[in-house]
FIDREN-523106 format. One record per residue (C-alpha): x, y, z. Coordinates in steps of 0.05 Angstrom, whole numbers, plus 5000, padded with zeros to 4 digits. Last residue first. Example, Ala and Ser with C-alpha at 12.3 -4.5 7.8 and 13.67 -1.06 7.14 Angstrom:
<site east="5273" north="4979" up="5143"/>
<site east="5246" north="4910" up="5156"/>
***
This chain:
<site east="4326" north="7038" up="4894"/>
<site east="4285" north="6993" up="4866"/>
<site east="4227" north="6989" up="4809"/>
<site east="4242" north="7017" up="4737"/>
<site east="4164" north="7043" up="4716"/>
<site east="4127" north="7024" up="4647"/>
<site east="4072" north="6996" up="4693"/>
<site east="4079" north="7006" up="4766"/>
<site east="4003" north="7029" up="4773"/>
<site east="3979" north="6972" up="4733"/>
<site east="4025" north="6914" up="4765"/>
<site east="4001" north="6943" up="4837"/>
<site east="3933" north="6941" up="4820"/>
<site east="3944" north="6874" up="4793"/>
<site east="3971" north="6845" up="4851"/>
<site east="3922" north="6873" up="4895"/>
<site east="3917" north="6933" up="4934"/>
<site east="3899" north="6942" up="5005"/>
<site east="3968" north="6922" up="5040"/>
<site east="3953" north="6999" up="5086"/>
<site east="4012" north="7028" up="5061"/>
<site east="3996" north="7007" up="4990"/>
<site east="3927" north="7043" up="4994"/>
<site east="3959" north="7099" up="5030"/>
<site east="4005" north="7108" up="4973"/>
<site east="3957" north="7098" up="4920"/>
<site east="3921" north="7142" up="4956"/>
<site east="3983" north="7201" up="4945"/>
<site east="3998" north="7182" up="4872"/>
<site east="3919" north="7190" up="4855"/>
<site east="3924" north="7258" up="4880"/>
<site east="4001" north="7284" up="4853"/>
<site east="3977" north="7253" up="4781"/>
<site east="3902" north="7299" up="4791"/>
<site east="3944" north="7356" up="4816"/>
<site east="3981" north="7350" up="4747"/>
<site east="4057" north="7330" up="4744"/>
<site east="4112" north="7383" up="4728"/>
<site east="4102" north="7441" up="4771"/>
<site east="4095" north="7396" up="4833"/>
<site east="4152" north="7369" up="4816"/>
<site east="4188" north="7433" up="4816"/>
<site east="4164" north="7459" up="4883"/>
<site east="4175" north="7390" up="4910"/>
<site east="4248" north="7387" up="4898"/>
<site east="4262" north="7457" up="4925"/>
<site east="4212" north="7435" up="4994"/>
<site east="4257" north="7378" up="4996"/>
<site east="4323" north="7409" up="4991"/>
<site east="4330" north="7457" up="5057"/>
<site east="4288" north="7408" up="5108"/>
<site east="4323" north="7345" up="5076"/>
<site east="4389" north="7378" up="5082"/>
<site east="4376" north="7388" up="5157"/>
<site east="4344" north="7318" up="5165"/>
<site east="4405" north="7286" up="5124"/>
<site east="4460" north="7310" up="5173"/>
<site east="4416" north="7298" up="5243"/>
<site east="4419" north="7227" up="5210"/>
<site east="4375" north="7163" up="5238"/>
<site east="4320" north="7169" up="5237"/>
<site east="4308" north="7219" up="5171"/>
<site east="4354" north="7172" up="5137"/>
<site east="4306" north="7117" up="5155"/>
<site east="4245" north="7150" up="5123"/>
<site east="4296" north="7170" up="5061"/>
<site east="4316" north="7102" up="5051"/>
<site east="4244" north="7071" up="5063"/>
<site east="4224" north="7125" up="5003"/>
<site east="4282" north="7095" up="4963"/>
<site east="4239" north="7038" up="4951"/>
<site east="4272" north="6974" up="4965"/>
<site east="4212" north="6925" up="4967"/>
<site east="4154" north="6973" up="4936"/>
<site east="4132" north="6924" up="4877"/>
<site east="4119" north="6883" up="4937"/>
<site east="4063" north="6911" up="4966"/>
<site east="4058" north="6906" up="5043"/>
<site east="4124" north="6923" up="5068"/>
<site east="4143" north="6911" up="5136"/>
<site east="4215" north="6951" up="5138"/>
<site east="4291" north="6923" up="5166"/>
<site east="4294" north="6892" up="5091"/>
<site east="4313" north="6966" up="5077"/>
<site east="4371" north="6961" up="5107"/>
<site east="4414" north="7031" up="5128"/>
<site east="4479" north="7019" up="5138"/>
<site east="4500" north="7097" up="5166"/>
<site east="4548" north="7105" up="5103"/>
<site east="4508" north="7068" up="5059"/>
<site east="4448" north="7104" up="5067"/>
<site east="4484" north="7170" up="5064"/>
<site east="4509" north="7146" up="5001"/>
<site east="4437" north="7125" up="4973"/>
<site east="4411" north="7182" up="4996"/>
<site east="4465" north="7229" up="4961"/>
<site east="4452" north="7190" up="4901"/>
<site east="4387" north="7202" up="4905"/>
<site east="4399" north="7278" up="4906"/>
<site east="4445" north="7274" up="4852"/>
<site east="4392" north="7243" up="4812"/>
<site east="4336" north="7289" up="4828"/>
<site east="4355" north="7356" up="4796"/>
<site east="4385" north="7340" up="4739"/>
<site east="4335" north="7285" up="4724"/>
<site east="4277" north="7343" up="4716"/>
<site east="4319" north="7372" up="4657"/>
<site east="4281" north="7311" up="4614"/>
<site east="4218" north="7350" up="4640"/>
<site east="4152" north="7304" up="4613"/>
<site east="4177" north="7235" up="4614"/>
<site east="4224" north="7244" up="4671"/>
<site east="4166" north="7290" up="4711"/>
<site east="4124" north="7231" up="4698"/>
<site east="4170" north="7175" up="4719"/>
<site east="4186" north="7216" up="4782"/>
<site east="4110" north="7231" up="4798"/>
<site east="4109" north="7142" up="4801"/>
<site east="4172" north="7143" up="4837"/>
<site east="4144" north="7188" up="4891"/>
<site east="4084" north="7149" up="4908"/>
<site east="4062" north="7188" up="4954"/>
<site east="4037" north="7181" up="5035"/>
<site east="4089" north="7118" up="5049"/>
<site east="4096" north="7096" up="5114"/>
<site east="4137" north="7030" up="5130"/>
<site east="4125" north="7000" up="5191"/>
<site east="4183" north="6979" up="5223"/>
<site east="4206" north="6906" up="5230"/>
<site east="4219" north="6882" up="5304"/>
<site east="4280" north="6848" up="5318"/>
<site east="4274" north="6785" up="5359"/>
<site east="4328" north="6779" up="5408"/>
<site east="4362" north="6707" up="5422"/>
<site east="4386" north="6697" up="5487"/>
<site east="4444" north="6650" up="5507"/>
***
C-alpha cells in the first residue's frame, strides 16, 4: 500500500484585504452591503467544491483561514467563480479604493508581501490585526 504525500500550496497574498475591509466598515457602514453577500457567495461556492484552507502553507498565523485562500482556490478550481470574479471584482475594488487612502491600500499591499514571504514577527502581525475579527 502507498501512501501519497500531499503537497501544501503556497499561499499568495498581495493585500491585505481584511485590513481595507475593516476601514471601509469603519468609514462606509453602506460598504457591508456590498461585500457581505459576496463573501457569502465565496464561502458557498467554497463549500460546494470543498475547498480546505488547511490545504495552504501559511506563514503568519493571524492569516489561517483567510478568505483570500478561499478566493485563490475558487479561482482554481471554478470556471463559475472566475467569470463572476472578473465581472464583480473590479466593482468591489472601485469602491474600496474610494473608501481607504492610497497610503492604507500601500501599506496593506507590503504587509501582504511581508506576510507572504513569513517576514513579520509576532508582534507585527498582532499590531497590524489589531481591532480586526480574524477568519473567514
Amino acid at each position: 500500500m502507498s501512501t501519497v504525500t500531499e503537497q501544501k500550496k503556497n499561499a499568495v497574498c498581495n493585500t491585505c484585504t481584511l485590513k481595507l475591509v475593516t476601514i471601509a466598515y469603519k468609514r462606509a457602514p453602506w460598504f457591508r452591503l456590498l461585500r457581505e453577500p459576496l463573501k457569502l457567495g465565496m464561502r458557498t461556492m467554497a463549500c460546494f467544491h470543498h475547498i480546505n484552507a488547511d490545504e495552504y502553507v501559511v506563514r503568519t498565523s493571524a492569516c489561517y483561514s483567510c478568505i483570500r485562500f478561499y478566493k485563490v482556490a475558487l479561482k482554481d478550481e471554478s470556471a463559475t467563480f472566475r467569470f463572476l470574479n472578473r465581472l464583480v471584482n473590479p466593482v468591489f475594488d472601485y469602491f474600496l479604493e474610494r473608501i481607504v487612502t492610497e497610503e492604507e491600500l500601500s501599506k496593506s499591499k507590503s504587509y501582504a508581501r511581508a506576510a507572504t514571504k513569513g517576514e513579520l514577527s509576532e508582534k507585527e502581525t498582532a499590531d497590524w490585526m489589531h481591532g480586526m475579527k480574524i477568519g473567514f
